[in-house]
C-alpha positions, -999 to 999 in steps of 0.1 A, spaced: -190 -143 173 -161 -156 148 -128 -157 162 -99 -145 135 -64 -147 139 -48 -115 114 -10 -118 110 0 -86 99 30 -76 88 51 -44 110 81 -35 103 74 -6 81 42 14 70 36 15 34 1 5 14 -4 -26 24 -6 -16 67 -27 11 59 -53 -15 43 -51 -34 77 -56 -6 96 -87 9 79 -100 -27 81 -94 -31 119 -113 1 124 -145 -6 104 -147 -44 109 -181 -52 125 -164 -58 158 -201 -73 172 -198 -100 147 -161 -108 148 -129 -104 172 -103 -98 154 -68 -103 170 -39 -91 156 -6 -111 153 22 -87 146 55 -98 126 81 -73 147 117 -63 150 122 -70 185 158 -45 183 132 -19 174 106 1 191 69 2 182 66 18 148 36 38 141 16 13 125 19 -11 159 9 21 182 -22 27 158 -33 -10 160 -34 -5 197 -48 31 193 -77 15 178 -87 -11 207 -69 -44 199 -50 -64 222 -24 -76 203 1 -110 200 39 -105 185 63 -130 166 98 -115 167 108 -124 127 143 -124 136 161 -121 167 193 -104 152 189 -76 129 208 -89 93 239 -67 96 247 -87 131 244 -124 110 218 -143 95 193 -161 120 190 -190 100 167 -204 127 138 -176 123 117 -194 101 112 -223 120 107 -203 150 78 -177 139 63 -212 134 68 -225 168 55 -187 180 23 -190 160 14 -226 168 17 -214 206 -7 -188 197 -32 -205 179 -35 -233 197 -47 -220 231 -71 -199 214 -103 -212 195 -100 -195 164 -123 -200 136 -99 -191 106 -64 -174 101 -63 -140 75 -28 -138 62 -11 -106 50 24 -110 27 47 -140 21 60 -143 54 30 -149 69 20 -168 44 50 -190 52 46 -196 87 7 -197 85 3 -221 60 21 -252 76 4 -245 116 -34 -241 101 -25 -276 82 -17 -290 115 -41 -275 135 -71 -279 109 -80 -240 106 -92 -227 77 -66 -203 57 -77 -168 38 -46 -152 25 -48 -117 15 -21 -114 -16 -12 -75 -19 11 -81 -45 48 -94 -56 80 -73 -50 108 -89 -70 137 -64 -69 162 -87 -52 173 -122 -53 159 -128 -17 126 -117 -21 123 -140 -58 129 -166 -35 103 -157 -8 78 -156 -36 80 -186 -54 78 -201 -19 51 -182 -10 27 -190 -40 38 -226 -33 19 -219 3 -11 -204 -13 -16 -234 -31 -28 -249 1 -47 -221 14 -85 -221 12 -92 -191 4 -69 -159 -17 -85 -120 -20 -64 -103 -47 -59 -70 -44 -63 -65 -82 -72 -85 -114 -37 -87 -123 -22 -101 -91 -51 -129 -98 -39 -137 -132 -3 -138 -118 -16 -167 -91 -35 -185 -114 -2 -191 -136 16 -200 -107 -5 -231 -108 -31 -218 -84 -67 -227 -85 -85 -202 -98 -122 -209 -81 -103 -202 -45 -93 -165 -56 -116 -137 -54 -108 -101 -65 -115 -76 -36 -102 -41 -49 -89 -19 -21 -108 11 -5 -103 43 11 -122 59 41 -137 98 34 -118 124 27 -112 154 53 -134 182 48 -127 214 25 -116 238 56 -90 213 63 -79 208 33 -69 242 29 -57 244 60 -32 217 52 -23 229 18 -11 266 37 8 249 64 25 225 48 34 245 19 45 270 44 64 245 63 88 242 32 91 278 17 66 266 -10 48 298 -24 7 294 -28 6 299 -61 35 275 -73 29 244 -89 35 208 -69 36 178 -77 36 148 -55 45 114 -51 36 95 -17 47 58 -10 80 38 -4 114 46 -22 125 16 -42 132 5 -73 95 -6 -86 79 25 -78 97 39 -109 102 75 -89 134 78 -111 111 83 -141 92 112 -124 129 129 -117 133 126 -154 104 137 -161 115 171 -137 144 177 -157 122 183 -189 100 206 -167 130 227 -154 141 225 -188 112 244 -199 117 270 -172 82 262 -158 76 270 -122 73 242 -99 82 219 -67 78 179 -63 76 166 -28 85 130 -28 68 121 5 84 89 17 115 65 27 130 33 12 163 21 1 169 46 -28 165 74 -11 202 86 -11 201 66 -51 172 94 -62 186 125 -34 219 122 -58 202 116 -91 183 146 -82 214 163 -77 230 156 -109 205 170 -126 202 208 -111 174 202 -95 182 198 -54 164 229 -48 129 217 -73 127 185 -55 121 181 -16 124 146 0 105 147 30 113 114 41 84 94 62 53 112 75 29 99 101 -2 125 85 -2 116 45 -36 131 48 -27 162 60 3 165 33 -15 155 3 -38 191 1 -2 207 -7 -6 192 -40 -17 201 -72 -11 170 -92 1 134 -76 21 112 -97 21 75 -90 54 63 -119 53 23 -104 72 -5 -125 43 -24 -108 15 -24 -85 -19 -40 -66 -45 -13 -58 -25 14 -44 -42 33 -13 -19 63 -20 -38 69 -56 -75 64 -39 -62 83 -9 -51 114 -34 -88 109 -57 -104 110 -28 -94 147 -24 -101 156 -55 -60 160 -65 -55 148 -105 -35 122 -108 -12 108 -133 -2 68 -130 13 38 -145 -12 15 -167 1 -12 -143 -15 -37 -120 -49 -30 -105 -42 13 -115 -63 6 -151 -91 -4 -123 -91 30 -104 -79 55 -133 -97 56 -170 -74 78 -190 -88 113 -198 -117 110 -175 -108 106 -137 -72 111 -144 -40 103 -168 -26 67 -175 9 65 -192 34 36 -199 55 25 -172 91 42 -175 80 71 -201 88 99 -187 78 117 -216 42 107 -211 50 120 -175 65 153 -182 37 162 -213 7 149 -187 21 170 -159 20 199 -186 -12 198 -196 -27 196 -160 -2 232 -154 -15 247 -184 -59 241 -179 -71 246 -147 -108 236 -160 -91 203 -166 -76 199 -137 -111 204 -117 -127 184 -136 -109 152 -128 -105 163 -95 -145 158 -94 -145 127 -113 -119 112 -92 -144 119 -65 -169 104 -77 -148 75 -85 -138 68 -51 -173 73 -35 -191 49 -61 -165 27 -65 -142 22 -33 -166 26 -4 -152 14 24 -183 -4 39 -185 -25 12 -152 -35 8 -157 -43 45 -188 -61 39 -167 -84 12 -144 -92 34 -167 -104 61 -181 -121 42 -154 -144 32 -145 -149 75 -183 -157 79 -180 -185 47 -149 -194 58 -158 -203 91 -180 -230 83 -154 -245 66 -147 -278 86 -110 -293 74 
C-alpha cells in the first residue's frame, strides 16, 4: 500500500477543498492511505470542511498556521514552526510521497521532503494576487515548486503561468478538475421549491446565480452591473449570490446604490450548494481569473446554463454557444445581453442544459480524474531521491 501525506488547506471552504474532499472519498483506499494534514486556526472551531474530512473516515494530523489570529499581532514565528510541526509528522511515519495543496503548503513542504528525501507532488489550483501579501506568497511559492518533483495544474493556463515562472515544463501535468453525479430529477425539484420558498422567490420568476467566494477576482461586481441593465429593462428576476468573502459588505452596498437590495439576495455561506443550485435558472460565473472551477461543473452537471469568463481553465469546460455562454472578463454588457437571451428562449436554455450534461459526463468523470491522480502517487513512489 502507498503511504501519502496530503496537506490540505482548512481555514475556509471554497473550490479548491471541495476538490480534496471528492478525492478523499473516491481514492482507491485498498491501494493507498491517505492521511490528511490539516493547516488550522487553532482560535477557531472545526469548520465544515475539517468535520467532512473526518465524516469520510480519515484520521487526521493538524499544523496550527498561526497561533494568534492577525488582528492580535503578527506571529512572525509561524513559518518556521508549521515546518518544525510537519517534520515531526513525517518523520515518524513511512511515507512514500507528500501531495501539497496551495502556497503555504507548498512552503513548509518543500524544504522538510528535501531533508527527509520524500518525493514532492504539488497540486497548483491557481494564483490569487489581490493583495500585496499574497504577491509575495506567490513568487515564493513558485520558487518552491521549482524543487518539487512533480506539479498537477488544474488548467492549461495555470501551466503556462509556471512554466514562465522558470519552471520545468516536463514535471507539470495538466489534470482538469471533476465533479461527482448529479442528484436525481425528484430532488432537484424538490430543492428548487424549497429553496425558492425559503426566500419568497415565486416559481415562475427568473434567477440567476452565482456560487463561490466574495472577492475581488471573482468579478461579482460585473454581474451587479449587469443587474442594473436588467432592472433597467423592467424584466422580472432575482440573483442569489451564494457565498462569503471580504467584499461582501463592498457588493451588499454597491447593490444598494443601485435600487436593487430587494433583486439581489446574499445568502452568505451554505453547507448544501447542491441543494441550492436547482433554484436556478441560469448561473453566472463573472471571474477576473480562474483554474477549473468546481462551482461551473457542479452547476453543468445539473443541467443549469451557464454564462462565464473566457478565463483560466473555463475555455476548457464551456465552448461558447454550445454547452453554454463565454464573455470577456469585466463586460457586463456581454453579461446582461447573455442573461437575456437565456430569459427570452426556453428551447435554448434546455438545450445547453443537455449539453452541459453531456459535457460533464464525457469529459469530467470523476473516476478518471481519480485514476490520473493515482497514478502520479503510484509513479511517484518509486521515485528514490
Amino acid at each position: 500500500m502507498i503511504k501519502v501525506a496530503n496537506i490540505l488547506t482548512s481555514v475556509e471552504f471554497g473550490g479548491s477543498e471541495k476538490v480534496n474532499l471528492t478525492f478523499l472519498r473516491n481514492v482507491n483506499r485498498k491501494q493507498f492511505d491517505i492521511h490528511p494534514i490539516l493547516l488550522v486556526r487553532p482560535w477557531e472551531n472545526d469548520n465544515l470542511f475539517i468535520r467532512q474530512v473526518i465524516e469520510a473516515g480519515y484520521s487526521i494530523s493538524r499544523i496550527p498556521v498561526a497561533i494568534k489570529p492577525i488582528t492580535n499581532g503578527r506571529d512572525y514565528l509561524r513559518i518556521a514552526r508549521c515546518i518544525l510541526y510537519l517534520y515531526r509528522i513525517l518523520s515518524t511515519n513511512n511515507f512514500h510521497l507528500l501531495h501539497t495543496h496551495g502556497y503555504f503548503a507548498d512552503i513548509i513542504g518543500t524544504p522538510v521532503c528535501k531533508y527527509l528525501r520524500i518525493p514532492h507532488l504539488s497540486t497548483c489550483h491557481g494564483f490569487i494576487q489581490n493583495d500585496k501579501n499574497l504577491k509575495i506568497y506567490n513568487k515564493l511559492d513558485k520558487l518552491m515548486l521549482r524543487f518539487c518533483e512533480r506539479i498537477i495544474a488544474v488548467s492549461t493556463e495555470i501551466k503556462s503561468d509556471l512554466v514562465r515562472s522558470g519552471i520545468d515544463k516536463a514535471r507539470i501535468t495538466v489534470i482538469q478538475n471533476a465533479v461527482q453525479e448529479s442528484i436525481s430529477r425528484e430532488d432537484f425539484a424538490k430543492h428548487r421549491v424549497e429553496k425558492r420558498q425559503y426566500y419568497s422567490i415565486e416559481q415562475d420568476e427568473f434567477v440567476i446565480g452565482y456560487v463561490g467566494r466574495l472577492s475581488e477576482e471573482k468579478g461579482i461586481n460585473y454581474l451587479i452591473e449587469a443587474s442594473s441593465l436588467l432592472k433597467d429593462e423592467s424584466k422580472t428576476f432575482k440573483i442569489l449570490i451564494l457565498g462569503d468573502g471580504p467584499k461582501r459588505k463592498d457588493l451588499e452596498e454597491m447593490a444598494r446604490s443601485k435600487g436593487l437590495e430587494k433583486r439581489i439576495i446574499f445568502t452568505g455561506f451554505q453547507e448544501n450548494i447542491e441543494e441550492w443550485l436547482p433554484a436556478l435558472d441560469v448561473f453566472v460565473l463573472p471571474s477576473l481569473t480562474e483554474g477549473t472551477p468546481m462551482a461551473l461543473l457542479e452547476a453543468m452537471s445539473m443541467g443549469i446554463p451557464v454564462i462565464a469568463t473566457a478565463v483560466g481553465g473555463i475555455p476548457k469546460v464551456v465552448e461558447n454557444n454550445v454547452n453554454g455562454f463565454l464573455v470577456d472578463p469585466g463586460d457586463f454588457q456581454g453579461l446582461y445581453e447573455k442573461i437575456i437571451m437565456l430569459n427570452n428562449n426556453q428551447e435554448l436554455r434546455n438545450k445547453m442544459a443537455t449539453e452541459g450534461i453531456k459535457t460533464i459526463k464525457e469529459k469530467f468523470n470523476v473516476n478518471k480524474w481519480c485514476h490520473k491522480i493515482e497514478e502520479e502517487y503510484i509513479s511517484l513512489s518509486q521515485i528514490k531521491l
